[in-house]
C-alpha positions as CSV (number, residue, x, y, z in Angstrom):
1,X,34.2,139.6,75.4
2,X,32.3,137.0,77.7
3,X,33.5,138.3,81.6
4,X,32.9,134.7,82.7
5,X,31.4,136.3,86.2
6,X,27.5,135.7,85.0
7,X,25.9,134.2,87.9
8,X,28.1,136.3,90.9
9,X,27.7,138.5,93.5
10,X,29.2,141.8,93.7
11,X,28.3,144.5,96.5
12,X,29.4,148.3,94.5
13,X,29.3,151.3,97.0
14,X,28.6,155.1,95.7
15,X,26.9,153.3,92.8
16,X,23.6,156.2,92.8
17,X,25.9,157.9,89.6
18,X,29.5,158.8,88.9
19,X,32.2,156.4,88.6
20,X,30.0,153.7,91.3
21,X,27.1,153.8,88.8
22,X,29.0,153.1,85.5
23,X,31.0,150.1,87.6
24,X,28.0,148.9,88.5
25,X,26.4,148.9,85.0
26,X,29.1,147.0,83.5
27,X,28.9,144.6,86.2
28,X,25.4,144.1,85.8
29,X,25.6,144.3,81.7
30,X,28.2,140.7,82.4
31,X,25.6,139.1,84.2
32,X,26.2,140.1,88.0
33,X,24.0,140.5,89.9
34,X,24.2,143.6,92.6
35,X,24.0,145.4,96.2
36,X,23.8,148.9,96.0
37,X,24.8,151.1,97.9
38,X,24.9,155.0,99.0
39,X,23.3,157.5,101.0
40,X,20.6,159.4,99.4
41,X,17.1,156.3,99.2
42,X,15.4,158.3,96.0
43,X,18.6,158.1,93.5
44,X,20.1,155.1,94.7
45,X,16.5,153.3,94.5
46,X,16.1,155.0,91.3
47,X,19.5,153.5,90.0
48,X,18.8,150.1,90.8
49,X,15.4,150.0,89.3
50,X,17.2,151.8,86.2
51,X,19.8,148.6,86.2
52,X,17.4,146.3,86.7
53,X,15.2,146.9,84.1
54,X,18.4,147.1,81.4
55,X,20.4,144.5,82.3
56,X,17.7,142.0,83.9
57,X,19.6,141.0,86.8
58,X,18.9,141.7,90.8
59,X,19.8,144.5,92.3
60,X,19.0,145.3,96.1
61,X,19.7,149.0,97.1
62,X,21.1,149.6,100.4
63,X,20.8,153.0,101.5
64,X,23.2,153.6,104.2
65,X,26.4,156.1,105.2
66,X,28.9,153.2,104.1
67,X,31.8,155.3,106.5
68,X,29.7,154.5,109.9
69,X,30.2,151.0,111.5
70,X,26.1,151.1,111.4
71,X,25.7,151.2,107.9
72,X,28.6,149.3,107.1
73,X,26.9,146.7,108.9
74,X,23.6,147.0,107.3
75,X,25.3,146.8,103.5
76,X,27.1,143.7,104.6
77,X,24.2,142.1,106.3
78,X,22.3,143.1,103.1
79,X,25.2,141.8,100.6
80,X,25.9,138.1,102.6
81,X,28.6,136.4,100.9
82,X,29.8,138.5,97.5
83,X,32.1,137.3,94.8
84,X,33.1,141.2,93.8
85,X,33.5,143.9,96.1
86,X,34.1,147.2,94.4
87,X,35.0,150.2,97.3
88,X,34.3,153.7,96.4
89,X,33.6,157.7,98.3
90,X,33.5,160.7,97.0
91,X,36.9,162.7,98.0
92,X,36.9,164.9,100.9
93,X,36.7,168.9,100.0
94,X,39.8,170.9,98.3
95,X,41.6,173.2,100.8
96,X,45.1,174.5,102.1
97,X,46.9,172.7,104.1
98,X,47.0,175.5,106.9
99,X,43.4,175.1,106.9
100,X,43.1,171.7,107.8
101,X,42.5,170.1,111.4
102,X,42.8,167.0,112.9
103,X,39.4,166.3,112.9
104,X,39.5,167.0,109.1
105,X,42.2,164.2,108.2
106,X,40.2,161.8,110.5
107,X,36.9,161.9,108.3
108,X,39.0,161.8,105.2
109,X,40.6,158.7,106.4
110,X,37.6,157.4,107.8
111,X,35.5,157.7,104.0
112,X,38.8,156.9,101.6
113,X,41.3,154.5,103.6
114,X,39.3,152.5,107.2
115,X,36.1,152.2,105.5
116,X,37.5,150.5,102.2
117,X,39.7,148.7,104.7
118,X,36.9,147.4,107.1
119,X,34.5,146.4,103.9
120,X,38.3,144.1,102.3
121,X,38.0,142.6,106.2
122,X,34.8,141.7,106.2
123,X,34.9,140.5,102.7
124,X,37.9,138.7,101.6
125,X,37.4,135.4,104.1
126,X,34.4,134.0,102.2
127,X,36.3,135.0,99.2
128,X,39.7,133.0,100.3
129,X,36.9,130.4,101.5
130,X,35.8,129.8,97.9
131,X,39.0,130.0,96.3
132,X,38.0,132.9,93.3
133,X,37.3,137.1,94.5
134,X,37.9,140.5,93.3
135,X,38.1,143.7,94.7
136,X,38.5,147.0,93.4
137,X,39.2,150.1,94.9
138,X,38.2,153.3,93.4
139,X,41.1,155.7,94.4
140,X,41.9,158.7,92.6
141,X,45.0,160.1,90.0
142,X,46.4,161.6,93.1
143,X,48.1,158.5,94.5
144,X,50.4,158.8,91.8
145,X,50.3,162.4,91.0
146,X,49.5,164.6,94.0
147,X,47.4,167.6,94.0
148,X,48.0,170.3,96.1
149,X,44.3,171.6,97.1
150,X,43.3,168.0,97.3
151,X,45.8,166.9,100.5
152,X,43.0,165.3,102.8
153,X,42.6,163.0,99.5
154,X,46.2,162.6,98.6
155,X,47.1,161.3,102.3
156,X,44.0,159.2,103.1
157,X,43.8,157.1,99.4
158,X,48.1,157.0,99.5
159,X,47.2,155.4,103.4
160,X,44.8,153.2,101.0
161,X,47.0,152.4,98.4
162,X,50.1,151.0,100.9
163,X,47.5,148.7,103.1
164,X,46.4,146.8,99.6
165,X,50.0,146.6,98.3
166,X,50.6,144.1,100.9
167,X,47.7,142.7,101.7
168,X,46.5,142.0,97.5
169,X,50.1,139.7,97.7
170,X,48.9,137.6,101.1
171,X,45.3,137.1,99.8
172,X,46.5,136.2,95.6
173,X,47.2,132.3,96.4
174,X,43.6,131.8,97.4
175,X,42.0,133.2,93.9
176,X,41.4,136.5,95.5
177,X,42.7,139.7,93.6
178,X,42.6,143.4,95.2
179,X,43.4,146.3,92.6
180,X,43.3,149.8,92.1
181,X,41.8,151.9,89.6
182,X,43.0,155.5,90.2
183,X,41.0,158.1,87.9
184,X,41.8,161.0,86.9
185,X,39.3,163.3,85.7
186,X,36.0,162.4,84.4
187,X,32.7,164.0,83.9
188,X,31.2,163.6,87.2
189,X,29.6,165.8,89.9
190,X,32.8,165.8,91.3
191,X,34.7,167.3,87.9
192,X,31.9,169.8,87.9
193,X,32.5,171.1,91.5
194,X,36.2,171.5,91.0
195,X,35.7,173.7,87.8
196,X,32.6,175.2,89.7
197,X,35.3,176.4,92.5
198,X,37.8,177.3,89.6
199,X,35.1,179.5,88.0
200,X,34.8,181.1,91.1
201,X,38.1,181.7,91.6
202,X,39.2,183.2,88.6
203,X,35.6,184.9,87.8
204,X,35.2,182.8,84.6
205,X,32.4,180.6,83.0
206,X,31.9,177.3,83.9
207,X,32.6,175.8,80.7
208,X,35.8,177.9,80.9
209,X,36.8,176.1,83.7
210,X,36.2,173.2,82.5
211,X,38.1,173.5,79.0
212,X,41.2,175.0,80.8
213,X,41.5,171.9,82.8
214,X,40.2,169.7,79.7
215,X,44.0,171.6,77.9
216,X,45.8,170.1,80.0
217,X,44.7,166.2,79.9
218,X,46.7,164.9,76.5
219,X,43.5,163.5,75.4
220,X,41.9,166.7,75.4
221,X,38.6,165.7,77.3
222,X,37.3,164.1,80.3
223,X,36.8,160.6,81.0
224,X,32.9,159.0,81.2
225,X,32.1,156.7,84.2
226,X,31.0,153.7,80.9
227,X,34.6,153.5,79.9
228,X,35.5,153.6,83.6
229,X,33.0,150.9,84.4
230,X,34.4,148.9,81.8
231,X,37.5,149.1,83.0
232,X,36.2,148.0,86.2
233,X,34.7,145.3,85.4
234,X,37.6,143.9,83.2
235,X,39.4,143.7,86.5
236,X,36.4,141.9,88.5
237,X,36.4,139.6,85.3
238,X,37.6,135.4,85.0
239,X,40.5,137.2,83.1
240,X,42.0,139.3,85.1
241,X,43.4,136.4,88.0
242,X,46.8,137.2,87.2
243,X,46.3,141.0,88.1
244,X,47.5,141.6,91.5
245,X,48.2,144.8,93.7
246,X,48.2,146.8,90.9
247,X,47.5,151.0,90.6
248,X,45.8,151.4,87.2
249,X,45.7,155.2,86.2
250,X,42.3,155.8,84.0
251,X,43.9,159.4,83.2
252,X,44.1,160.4,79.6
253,X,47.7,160.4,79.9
254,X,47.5,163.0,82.2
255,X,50.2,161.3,84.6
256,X,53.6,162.1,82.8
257,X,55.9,159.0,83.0
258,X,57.7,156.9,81.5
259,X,57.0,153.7,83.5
């Protein structure tokens, strides 16, 4: 299927591997062209050379902590005016919630809910200006489903989650649509440190860990960051203007429900 977005803009954070990388590769595969961005300079510069070369568009690496105003500001300046902005952070670290301090919920809200926030503010004027924009938010299962150990996650990306449900419905008249993709669990360095602290945990393998949890997803397996991506940028397509505010679980059916 033709995307109908060759030719525009999109600015992809945590796109170095996981879930940013396979959003941007799709982007790139329909003809967009790309800023980069995440913290490390080798992979990330590696990545966009990677994209480049495959897909034959531009890509411009940014390497920057996306959750400071300083390199917020450096990505943007870097960007200019995008068509796409797709918002993405790696979750902040499992724990109990007697463990937890204030300091703790304030960088968790600062990387999943104010930075994704601040990028939508700086973005979505030029995007009302030209009358056509998507953004997607990379949020996680846990909006929907919550996980216990995960509770920095589940209050920061639900904080997320109700600041978009108004906001995609004031912004939809002017061609701009804001969505969410909430995966669940796909083979990532983030699935691998989970099962690497469930391993621990429960003095088993690795690959244990990883096909106990794999049991309990109806389709029997982890997700991959290309069928994510694709996803992705189905949503940041021509297609998908009618699309608005919406929570869309990437899951395997792991999210019970009938509606």
């Amino acid at each position: 299927m033709d995307l109908g977005i060759a030719g525009k803009r999109a600015l992809v954070c945590a796109a170095s591997k996981g879930l940013g990388r396979g959003s941007a590769e799709a982007l790139a595969e329909a003809g967009v062209s790309l800023v980069i961005n995440a913290r490390t300079p080798g992979p990330l510069e590696q990545a966009a050379a990677d994209i480049a070369a495959r897909h034959g568009v531009s890509v411009v690496p940014v390497a920057a902590d996306i959750t400071t105003a300083e390199g917020r500001a450096r990505v943007l300046t870097a960007a200019g005016d995008v068509d796409i902005l797709v918002t993405n952070a790696g979750g902040p670290p499992p724990g109990l919630w007697s463990d937890w301090s204030r300091d703790d919920f304030i960088k968790a809200l600062d990387a999943n809910m104010l930075t994704p926030i601040a990028l939508m503010q700086a973005c979505l004027p030029g995007m009302m200006a030209r009358g056509w924009g998507r953004v997607v938010n990379i949020t996680s299962q846990s909006v929907k489903s919550p996980i216990g150990v995960l509770g920095l996650s589940n209050s920061a990306r639900a904080g997320l989650t109700g600041f978009v449900a108004g906001t995609a419905r004031q912004v939809a008249a002017s061609g701009v649509c804001i969505n969410n993709l909430l995966p669940g669990i796909h083979a990532t360095d983030r699935a691998l440190a989970l099962d690497g602290g469930v391993a621990t945990a429960q003095g088993i393998t690795l690959e244990a860990a990883a096909a106990q949890r794999q049991a309990t997803i109806p389709a029997r397996r982890y997700g991959t960051a290309a069928e994510f991506g694709a996803a992705c940028a189905f949503l940041c397509s021509a297609h998908a203007g009618f699309i608005v505010g919406q929570n869309i679980l990437l899951d395997g059916g792991g999210f019970n429900s009938t509606m």
